[in-house]
C-alpha positions, 0 to 999 in steps of 0.5 A: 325237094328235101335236098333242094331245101338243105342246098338253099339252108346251106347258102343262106347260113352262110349269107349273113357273115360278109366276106370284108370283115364287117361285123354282123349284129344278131339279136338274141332271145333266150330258151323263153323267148325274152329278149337278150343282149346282142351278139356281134360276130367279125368272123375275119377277126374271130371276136364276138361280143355279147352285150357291152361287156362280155369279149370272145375269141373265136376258137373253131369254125366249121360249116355248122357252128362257131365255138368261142371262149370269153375273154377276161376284161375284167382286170380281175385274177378269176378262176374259171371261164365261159364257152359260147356255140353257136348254131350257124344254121338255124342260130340257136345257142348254148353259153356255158360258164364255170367260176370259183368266187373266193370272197377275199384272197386272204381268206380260209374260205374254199370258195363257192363253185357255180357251174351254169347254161344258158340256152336261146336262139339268135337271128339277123334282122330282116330288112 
């Protein structure tokens, strides 16, 4: 019965990503279980996007997650970066982030580092 059960969790993680190259819209709670943005995942063009202004390239994808970096759109020099996993089976999510906010690129100052992590768990709307 337990093999059974993964055989059809297997299946069905896989189930969501269409094979065209559609993209496939989760939505997305925190660890708190509040709402968060959407996750849009086109799995044939490794992108995802997080809400309307966070861009990721896919990085790996393996039968039980998917590891994206984010992309810097900003137009802005920054100095650090962003790293998303997913987990395909059961949706939950860990974002990582690490920056270095200079307040002017003329100034003394070294700067404030900020590391953080973000944890929830996204899901397909069931029709």
């Amino acid at each position: 019965m337990k093999k059974l059960l993964l055989l059809v969790l297997l299946v069905t993680s896989t189930a969501p990503y269409p094979a065209d190259g559609r993209p496939v819209t989760f939505q997305c709670t925190t660890a708190e279980g509040e709402p968060a943005a959407d996750l849009i995942v086109t799995l044939e063009r490794r992108a995802m996007s997080w809400g309307s202004n966070s861009q990721y390239q896919i990085h790996n994808i393996t039968e039980r997650y998917l590891s994206a970096y984010r992309i810097d759109t900003s137009g802005t020099e920054t100095t650090g970066g962003e790293v998303w996993i997913l987990n395909r089976i059961n949706g939950d999510y860990l974002r990582a982030s690490i920056e270095l906010a200079v307040s002017s690129p003329n100034s003394s100052d070294p700067g404030k580092l900020t590391a953080r992590t973000f944890r929830g768990r996204c899901s397909r709307p069931i029709l």
